[in-house]
C-alpha positions, 0 to 999 in steps of 0.5 A: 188749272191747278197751283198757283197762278203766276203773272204770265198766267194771269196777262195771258187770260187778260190777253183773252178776255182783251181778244174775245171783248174786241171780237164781241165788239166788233161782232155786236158793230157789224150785227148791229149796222147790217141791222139798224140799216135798213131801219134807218133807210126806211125813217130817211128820206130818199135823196138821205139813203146814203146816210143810213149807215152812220148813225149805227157806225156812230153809236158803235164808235162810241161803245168802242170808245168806251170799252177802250178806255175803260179796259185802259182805266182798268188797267191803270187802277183807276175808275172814270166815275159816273161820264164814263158809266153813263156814255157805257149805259147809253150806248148799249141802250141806244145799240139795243133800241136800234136793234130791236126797234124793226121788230118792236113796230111789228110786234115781233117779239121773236124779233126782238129777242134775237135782235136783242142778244147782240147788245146784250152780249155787248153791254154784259160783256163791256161791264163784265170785261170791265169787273174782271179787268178792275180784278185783274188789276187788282190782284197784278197791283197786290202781286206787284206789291208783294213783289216790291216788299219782297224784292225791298225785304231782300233789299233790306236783308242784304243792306243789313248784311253788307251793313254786318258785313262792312261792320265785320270788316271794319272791326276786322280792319281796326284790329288789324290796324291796332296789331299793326301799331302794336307791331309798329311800336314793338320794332319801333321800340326794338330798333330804338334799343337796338339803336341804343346798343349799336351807338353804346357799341360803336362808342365803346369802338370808339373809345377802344379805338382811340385808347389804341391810337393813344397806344399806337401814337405812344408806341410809335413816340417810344418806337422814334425814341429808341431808334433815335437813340439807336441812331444816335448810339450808332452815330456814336459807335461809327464816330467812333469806329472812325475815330479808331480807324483814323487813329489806325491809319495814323499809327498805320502811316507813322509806322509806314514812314517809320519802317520806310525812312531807314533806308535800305539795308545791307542784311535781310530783316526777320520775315515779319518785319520784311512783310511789314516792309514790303506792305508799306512799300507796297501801300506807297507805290515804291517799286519791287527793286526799292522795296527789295532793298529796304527788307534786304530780301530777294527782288522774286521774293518781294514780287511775289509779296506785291501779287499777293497784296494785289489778291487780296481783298481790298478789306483784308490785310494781305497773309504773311508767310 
């Protein structure tokens, strides 16, 4: 086998040598109680016969007790001490004694040389499974140990760079944090300056403002001033103009009555006058005939005077001819 052995490897062999221990056993117990049989039925009393067999299964009950329990010592790395070892001993004395004993009293030693291998096989076999399981043991504990430091070494590298790792990122995240307060401070400090600016502003707006509304409220006082100086010229020019009209309608009436209380006439008047005449006849509902005889005009003339005056517009005078 070339390289190195791993594990499998080695549980493998251990499989073996588990295998070809038990098969050994089992072998020497077989051997051994078709021997020490007829040796025992032949030292037993006739109605025992049927006893000789225990005695070799006992012996061999124990030697499987012992290779059982010692290849479990070995594997859990541990040693019985000195019970162990001399039930170990003692039972393959006693397999080898039964087993060679027939041929010992016959002074075989042919015999007892065959008789012999078995046992012997059975004790070299049990302490040399036992060295080799101890061996195995050993090398699967320092290979079991060497796994754990190297599997703890990479446990440590890596709790070492999640350590470096989190190290990273917590000075990544502290910087970060420390950018992030000085952005914070910064829009802070430029939203306070623009606040500033804003509420300057909006107090400059303000007081724009209100000067406007001084000014508005100013112009609108000079605005109700002019026009209620206005209105009160206007007042004045229509009470004026009233006054004018009145006084016209006065001297309008007395030049009426003036030009109506003469009377007829036995000529006719001038064409102005007769007009003048005709109008005052006209604005005092005086028939055609009567103002005819106070111009001294025709009654067709005087007629025709009335329809003008009844054409015309009622703010304009009616046209002389």
């Amino acid at each position: 086998m070339n390289g190195p052995v791993n594990t499998d490897q080695i549980r493998s062999a251990e499989r073996a040598l588990s295998a070809g221990t038990w098969l050994i056993v089992f072998g020497a117990m077989l051997y051994s109680v078709l021997t020490v049989t007829p040796l025992m039925r032949a030292h037993t009393p006739d109605r025992w016969d049927w006893t000789a067999p225990i005695l070799p299964l006992v012996v061999d009950a124990a030697v499987v007790i012992v290779v059982r329990l010692d290849s479990v010592l070995a594997r859990l790395g541990q040693d019985g001490g000195r019970w162990p070892a001399a039930l170990r001993w003692m039972t393959g004395t006693m397999t080898l004694s039964l087993n060679i004993a027939e041929s010992a009293l016959h002074k075989d030693m042919v015999g007892v040389a065959v008789h012999a291998v078995a046992p012997l096989l059975l004790i070299v076999t049990a302490e040399t499974g036992l060295a080799y399981r101890r061996a195995i043991t050993k090398a699967l504990t320092a290979r079991e140990h060497a796994a754990a430091a190297r599997v703890e070494a990479e446990r440590q590298r890596a709790r070492e760079e999640r350590e470096r790792q989190a190290q990273l990122a917590r000075e990544e995240r502290e910087h970060e944090a420390a950018m992030a307060r000085q952005d914070a401070e910064r829009r802070e400090r430029a939203e306070r300056e623009e606040r500033q600016r804003a509420e300057a502003a909006e107090r400059q707006r303000q007081a724009e403002r209100e000067r406007a509304e001084q000014e508005r409220e100013r112009a609108e006082r000079e605005r109700q001033r002019q026009q209620a100086e206005a209105e009160r010229r206007e007042r004045e020019r229509e009470h004026a103009r009233l006054q004018a009209e009145r006084q016209a309608a006065e001297a309008a009436e007395r030049e009426r009555r003036a030009l109506l209380s003469a009377g007829p006439v036995t000529g006719k008047l001038p064409e102005d006058r007769a007009h003048q005449v005709v109008a005052a006849a006209y604005d005092a509902g005086m028939s055609v005939r009567n103002a005819a005889e106070r111009c001294g005009w025709s009654v067709g003339w005087v007629a025709a005077r009335y329809q003008e005056l009844r054409d015309a517009p009622a703010d304009q005078p009616a046209a002389t001819v």
